[in-house]
C-alpha positions in Angstrom: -13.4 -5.4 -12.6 -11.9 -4.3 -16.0 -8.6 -2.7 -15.7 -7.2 -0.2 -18.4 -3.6 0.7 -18.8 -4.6 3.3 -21.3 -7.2 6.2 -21.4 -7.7 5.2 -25.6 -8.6 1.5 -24.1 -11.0 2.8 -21.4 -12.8 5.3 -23.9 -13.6 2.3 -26.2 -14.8 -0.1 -23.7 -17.1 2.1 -21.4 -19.9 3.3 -23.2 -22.4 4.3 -20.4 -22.3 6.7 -17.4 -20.0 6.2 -14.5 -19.2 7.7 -11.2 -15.4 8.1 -11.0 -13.2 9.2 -8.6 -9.2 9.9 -8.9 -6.2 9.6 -6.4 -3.2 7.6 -6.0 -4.8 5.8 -3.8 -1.1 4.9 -2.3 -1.4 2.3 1.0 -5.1 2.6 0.4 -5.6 3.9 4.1 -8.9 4.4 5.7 -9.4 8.1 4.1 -8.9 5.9 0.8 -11.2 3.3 1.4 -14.5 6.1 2.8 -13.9 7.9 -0.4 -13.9 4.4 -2.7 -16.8 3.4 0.0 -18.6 6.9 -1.2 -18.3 5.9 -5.0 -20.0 2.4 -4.6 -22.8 4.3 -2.2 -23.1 6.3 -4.8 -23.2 3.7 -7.8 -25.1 1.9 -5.9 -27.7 4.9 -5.4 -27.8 5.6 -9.4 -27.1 2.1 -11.0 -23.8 4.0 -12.5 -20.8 1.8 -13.1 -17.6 3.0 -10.3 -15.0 3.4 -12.2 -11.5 4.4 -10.2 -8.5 6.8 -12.1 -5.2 6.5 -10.2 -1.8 6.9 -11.8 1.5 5.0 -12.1 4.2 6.1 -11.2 3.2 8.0 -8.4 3.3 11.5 -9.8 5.3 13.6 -6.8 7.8 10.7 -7.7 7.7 12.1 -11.9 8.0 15.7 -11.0 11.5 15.3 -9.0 9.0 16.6 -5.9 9.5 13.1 -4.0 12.4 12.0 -5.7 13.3 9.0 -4.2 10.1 8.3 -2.1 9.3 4.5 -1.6 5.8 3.5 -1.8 3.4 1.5 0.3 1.6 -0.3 -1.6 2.8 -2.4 -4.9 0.9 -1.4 -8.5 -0.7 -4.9 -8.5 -1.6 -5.0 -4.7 -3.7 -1.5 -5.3 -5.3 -3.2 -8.3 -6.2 -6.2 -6.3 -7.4 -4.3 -3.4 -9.5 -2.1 -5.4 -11.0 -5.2 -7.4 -11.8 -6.9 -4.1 -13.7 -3.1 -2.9 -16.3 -4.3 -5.9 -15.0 -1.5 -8.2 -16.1 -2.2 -11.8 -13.3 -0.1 -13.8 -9.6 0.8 -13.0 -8.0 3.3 -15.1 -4.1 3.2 -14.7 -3.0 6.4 -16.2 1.0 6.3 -17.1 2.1 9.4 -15.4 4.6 11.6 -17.6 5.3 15.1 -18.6 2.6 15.0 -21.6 -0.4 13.8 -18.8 1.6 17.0 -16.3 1.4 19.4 -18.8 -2.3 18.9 -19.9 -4.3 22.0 -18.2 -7.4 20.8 -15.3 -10.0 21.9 -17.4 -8.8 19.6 -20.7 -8.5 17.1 -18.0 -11.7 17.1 -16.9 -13.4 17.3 -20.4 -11.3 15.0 -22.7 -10.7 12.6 -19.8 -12.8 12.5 -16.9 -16.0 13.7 -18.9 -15.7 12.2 -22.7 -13.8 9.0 -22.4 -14.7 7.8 -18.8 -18.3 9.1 -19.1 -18.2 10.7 -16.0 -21.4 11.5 -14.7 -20.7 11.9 -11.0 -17.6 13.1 -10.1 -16.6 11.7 -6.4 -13.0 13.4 -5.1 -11.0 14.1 -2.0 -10.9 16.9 -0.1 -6.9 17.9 -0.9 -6.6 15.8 -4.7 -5.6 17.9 -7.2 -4.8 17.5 -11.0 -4.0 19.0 -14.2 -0.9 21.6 -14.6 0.1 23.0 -11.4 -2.2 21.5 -9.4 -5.1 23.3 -10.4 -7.6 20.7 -10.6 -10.1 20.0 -7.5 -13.2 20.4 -5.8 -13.8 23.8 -6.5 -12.8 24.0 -9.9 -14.9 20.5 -10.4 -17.5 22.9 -8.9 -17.1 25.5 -11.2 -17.9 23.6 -14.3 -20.5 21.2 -13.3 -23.4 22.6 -14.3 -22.3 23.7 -17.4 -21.1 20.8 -18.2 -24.1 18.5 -16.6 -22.5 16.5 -13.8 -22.5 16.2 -10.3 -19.9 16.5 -8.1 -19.3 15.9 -4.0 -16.3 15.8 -1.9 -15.2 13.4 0.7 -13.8 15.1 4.1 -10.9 14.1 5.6 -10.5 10.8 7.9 -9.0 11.6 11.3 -7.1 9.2 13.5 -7.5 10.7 17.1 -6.3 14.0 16.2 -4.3 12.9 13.2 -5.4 13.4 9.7 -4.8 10.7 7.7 -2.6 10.4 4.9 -0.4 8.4 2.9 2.6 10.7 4.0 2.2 10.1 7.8 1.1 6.8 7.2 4.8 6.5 5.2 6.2 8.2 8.5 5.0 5.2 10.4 6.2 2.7 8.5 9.5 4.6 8.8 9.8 4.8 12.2 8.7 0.8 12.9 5.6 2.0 14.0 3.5 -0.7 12.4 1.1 -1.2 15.8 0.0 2.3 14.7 -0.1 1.6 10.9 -2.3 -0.8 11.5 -4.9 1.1 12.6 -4.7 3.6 9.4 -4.9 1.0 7.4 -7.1 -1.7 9.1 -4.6 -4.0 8.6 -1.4 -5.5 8.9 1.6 -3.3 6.8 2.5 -6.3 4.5 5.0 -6.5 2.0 5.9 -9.5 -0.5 9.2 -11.2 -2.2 10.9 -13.9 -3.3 12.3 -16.4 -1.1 16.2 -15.9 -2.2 19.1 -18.0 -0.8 21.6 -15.4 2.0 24.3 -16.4 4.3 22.4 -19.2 6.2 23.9 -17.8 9.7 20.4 -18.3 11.0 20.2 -21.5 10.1 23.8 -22.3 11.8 22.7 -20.9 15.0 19.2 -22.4 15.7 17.2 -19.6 14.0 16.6 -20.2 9.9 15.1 -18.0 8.3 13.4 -16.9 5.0 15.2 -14.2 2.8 13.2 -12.5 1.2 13.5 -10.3 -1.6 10.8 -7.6 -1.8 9.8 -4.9 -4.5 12.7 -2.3 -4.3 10.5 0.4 -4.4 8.2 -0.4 -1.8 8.7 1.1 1.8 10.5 -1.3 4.3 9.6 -0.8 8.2 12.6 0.9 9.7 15.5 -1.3 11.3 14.6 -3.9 14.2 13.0 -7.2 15.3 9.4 -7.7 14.2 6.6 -10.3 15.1 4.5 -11.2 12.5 3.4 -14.0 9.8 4.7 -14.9 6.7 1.5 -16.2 4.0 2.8 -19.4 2.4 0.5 -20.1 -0.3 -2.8 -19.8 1.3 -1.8 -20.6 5.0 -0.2 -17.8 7.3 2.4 -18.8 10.0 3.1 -17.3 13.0 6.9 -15.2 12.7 9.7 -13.2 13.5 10.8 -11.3 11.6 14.1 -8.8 10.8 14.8 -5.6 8.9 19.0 -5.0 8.9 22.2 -5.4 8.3 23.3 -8.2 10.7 25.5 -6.5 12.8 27.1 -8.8 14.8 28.8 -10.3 11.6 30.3 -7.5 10.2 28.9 -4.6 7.9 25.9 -6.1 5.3 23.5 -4.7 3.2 19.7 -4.1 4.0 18.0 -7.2 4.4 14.1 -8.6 5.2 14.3 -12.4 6.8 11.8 -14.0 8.3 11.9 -16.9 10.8 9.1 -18.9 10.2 7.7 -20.7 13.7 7.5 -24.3 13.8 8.1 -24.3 9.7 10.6 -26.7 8.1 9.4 -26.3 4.1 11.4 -25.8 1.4 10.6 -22.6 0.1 13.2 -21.3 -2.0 12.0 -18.9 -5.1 8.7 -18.9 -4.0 6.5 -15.4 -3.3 5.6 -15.2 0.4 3.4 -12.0 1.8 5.5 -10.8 5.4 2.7 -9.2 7.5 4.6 -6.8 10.2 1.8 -7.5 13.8 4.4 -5.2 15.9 8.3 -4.1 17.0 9.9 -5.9 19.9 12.6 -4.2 19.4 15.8 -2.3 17.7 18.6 -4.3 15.8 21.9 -4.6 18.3 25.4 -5.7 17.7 26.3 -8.0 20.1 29.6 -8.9 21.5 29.3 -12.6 20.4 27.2 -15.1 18.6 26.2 -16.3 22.1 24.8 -13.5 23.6 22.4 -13.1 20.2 21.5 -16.6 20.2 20.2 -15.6 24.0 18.5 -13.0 22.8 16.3 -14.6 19.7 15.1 -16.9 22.4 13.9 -14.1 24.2 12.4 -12.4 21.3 10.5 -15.5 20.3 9.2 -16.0 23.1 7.6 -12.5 23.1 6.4 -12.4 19.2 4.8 -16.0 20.5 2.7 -13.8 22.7 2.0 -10.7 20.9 0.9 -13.3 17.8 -1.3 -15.5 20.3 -3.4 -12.6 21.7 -4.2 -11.4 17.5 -5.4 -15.0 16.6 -9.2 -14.5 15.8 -8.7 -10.9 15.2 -5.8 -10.8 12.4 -7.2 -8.9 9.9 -4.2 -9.3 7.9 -5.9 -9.8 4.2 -7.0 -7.2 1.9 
């Protein structure tokens, strides 16, 4: 896969016909992945190169309507996961005010049609672009014959009764709900950082763990006790793993550790990937160092369980 950071460096390189499709593509859940599984049916069918348009920063995030929203999914995990999907372009089109204010139907000539080649034009049933939004399906519609391409859209994906989105997917994540996640995203919520040096209270009272510093933009599960693994190069151990502030010695910021099972590495400043399986349970104060100590014995011995009945079914890579 080629990736672009410009729509000047995509318009030199690709000199053939594609079929594209556009999105932000944020988590990549499973409504993601049927409409990038649409574009490669679809290449497939017409020996067209795929070629995928997303934008960065996410654009609700640009026009103040989001301000403050974390994400799910880091920049170069979505080009990653794309690249593994067998995608042949990325376009990475650097959302600002000039990209905002350019009207659907420049959009859709200048971009989509003379610089990416666009010969099919594969998009979701609620993406929009172009000045207020009024870029999509039917306006895509509206033009294609005149301007000789074809165009289809791909319906929602429903969970149950839930339609899928990065938004409820985000509410999830939130709410620790990462059993759930999981199965919007057919896989494990993950999220990676540098192993940083903290307090070493873990350590001191039979539990150490790894501290790890994540991407402060992207979307931490909400407060609690998780069991899960931690990827160490290319190996993945079994975990448990905390979102807080430590309560029971004193007031702390926000934190992500994770207490590697069985693990007795060195791993200071390295990247590790934290894969969140399920909760056990909420963070609690306790009234002594004692009582938490009891606890963590009790928690690890049911993330040992929840972990042993996923072995052979973690799907917790890309």
């Amino acid at each position: 896969m080629i990736t672009f950071h410009t729509i000047k460096q995509a318009g030199k390189t690709i000199h053939s016909p594609c079929v594209v499709t556009l999105g932000n593509f944020d988590g990549i859940h499973l409504g993601h992945q049927a409409l990038l599984d649409q574009v490669l049916k679809v290449s497939q069918t017409t020996g067209l190169s795929s070629c995928v348009v997303t934008y960065d920063p996410n654009p609700a995030i640009v026009l103040g309507k989001k301000a403050g929203m974390k994400i799910l999914m880091s920049l170069e995990d979505k080009e990653e996961w794309i690249r593994q999907k067998g995608i042949d372009f990325l376009v990475i089109l650097p959302f600002n005010i000039e990209l905002a204010e350019m009207n659907a139907e420049s959009f859709l000539e200048e971009i989509l049609l003379k610089q990416l080649k666009a010969k099919n034009i594969v998009i979701g049933f609620n993406h929009c672009f172009g000045k207020q939004r009024r870029g999509n399906y039917e306006l895509l519609k509206e033009y294609s014959e005149k301007l000789k391409y074809s165009v289809e859209k791909v319906d929602p994906v429903y969970l149950n009764d839930t339609k899928l989105s990065s938004s409820y997917v985000r509410k999830l994540i939130t709410e620790g709900n990462v059993k759930e996640a999981f199965y919007c995203l057919n896989r494990s919520y993950s999220i990676s950082g540098v192993v940083v040096g903290g307090h070493k209270r873990g350590r001191e009272i039979g539990f150490p763990t790894a501290n790890v510093k994540p991407n402060t933009d992207i979307l931490l599960p909400g407060i609690g006790v998780y069991a899960g693994f931690t990827q160490v190069g290319e190996i993945e151990y079994p975990s448990m793993i905390n979102i807080g502030r430590n309560p029971t010695f004193g007031i702390n910021s926000l934190t992500l550790e994770s207490h590697i099972f069985d693990f007795q590495k060195n791993i200071y400043d390295q990247t590790v990937r934290v894969y969140f399986k399920e909760k056990i349970r909420d963070e609690i104060k306790f009234s002594s160092v004692e009582t938490l100590i009891s606890q963590l014995k009790q928690d690890e011995i049911i993330a040992r369980n929840i972990l042993k009945s996923t072995i052979g079914k973690n799907s917790t890579h890309f």
